[in-house]
N, C-alpha and C positions, 0 to 999 in steps of 0.2 A: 434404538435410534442412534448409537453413539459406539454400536460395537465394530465397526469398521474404523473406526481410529485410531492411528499407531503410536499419538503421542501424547493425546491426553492422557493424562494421569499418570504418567511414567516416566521416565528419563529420555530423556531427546536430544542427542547431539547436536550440534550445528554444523549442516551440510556443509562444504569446503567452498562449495559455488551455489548460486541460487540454481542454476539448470538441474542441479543432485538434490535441492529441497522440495517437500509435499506438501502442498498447500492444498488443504482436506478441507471437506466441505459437511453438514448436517442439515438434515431438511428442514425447511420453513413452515413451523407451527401455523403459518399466517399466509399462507401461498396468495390468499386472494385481496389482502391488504397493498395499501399505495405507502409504502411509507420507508423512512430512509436511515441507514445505517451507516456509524459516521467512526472509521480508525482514525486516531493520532497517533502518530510515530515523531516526538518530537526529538528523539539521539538520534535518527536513523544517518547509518555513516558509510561511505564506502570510499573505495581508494580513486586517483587521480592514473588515468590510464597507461599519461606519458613519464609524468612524476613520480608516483606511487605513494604519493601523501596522500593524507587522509582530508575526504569531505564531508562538509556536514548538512545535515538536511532536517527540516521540520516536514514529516509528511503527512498530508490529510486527505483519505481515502473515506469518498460518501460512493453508496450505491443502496439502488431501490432493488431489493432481493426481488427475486423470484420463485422458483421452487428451493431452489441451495441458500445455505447460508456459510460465509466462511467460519471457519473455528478458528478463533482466537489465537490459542496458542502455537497453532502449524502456521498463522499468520507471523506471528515475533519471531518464530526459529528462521520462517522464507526470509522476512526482513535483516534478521541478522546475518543470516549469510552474503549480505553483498560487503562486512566488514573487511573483507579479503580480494574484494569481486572489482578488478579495474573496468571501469565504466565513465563516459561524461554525464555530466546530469542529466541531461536528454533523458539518456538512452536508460537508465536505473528510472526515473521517473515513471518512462511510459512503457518500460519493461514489467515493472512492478505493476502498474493498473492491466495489464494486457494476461499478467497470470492469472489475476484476480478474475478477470472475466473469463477465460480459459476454464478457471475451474468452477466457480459456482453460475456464469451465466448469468447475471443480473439481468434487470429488465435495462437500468442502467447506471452507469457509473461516471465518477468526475474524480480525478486527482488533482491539488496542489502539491510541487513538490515547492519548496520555499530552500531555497540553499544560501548559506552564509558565505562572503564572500572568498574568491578567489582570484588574487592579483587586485585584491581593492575593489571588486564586482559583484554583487548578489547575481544570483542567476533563480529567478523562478519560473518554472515550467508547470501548466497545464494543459489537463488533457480529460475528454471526455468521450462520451459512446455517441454520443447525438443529443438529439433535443430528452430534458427529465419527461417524465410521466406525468399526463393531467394532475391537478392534484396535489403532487407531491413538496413537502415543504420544505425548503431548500433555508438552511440558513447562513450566513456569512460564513465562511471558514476559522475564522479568528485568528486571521496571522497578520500584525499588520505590517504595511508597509517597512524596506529594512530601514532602522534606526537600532540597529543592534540587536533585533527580533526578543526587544527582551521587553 
């Protein structure tokens, strides 16, 4: 089940760019289950495209698997690659959900990207596949409103 993986269990660089990282996927014990799987990436950081300072982001990636599941840790290496990766929040946001689906093909997916501000501004961005799946139990994100996201 898990022998096609390059970076479980061994040592894994971090790609330079996200486009150079492999975000692996392993099958769904559970293919015919409705039910929802939920990343937090709360350091996730990447550079300012014109400035080249750094942003920061709380990110929370739910999606309703389907045949694929993503692997955890070729998830953290994709995500840490954008530490280097000039992008606007947009675009790292719905770049980031849009691999996701790429590689495992959810039934469906929803991101919040929650970003700390810039120039005295939060910026949060989401973004989803379309309407969840009957069913499916959706719970609040847990990020609240910015008051210092803490």
């Amino acid at each position: 089940m898990t022998d096609h993986l390059t970076q479980l269990g061994r040592p894994a660089a971090i790609p330079e760019t996200p486009e150079r990282a492999v975000l692996e996927t392993v099958a769904n014990p559970h293919p015919g289950e409705v039910y929802l799987v939920r990343f937090v990436a709360p350091e996730f950081t990447s550079l300012c495209p014109i400035t080249g300072q750094p942003d920061f982001a709380h990110l929370v990636i739910d999606y309703a698997p389907d045949q694929r599941l993503v692997e955890s840790k070729s998830l953290k290496i994709f995500l840490a690659s954008y530490r280097n990766h000039g992008a606007f929040h947009e675009d790292c946001t719905i770049g980031v959900a849009k691999r996701v689906v790429a590689a495992a093909a959810p039934r469906w997916l929803r991101i919040g990207g929650y970003w700390y501000p810039r120039g005295g501004i939060p910026i949060d961005v989401f973004w989803q596949t379309g309407e969840p799946p009957a069913g499916l139990w959706l719970p609040d994100q847990g990020v609240p409103p910015y008051r210092g996201r803490g």
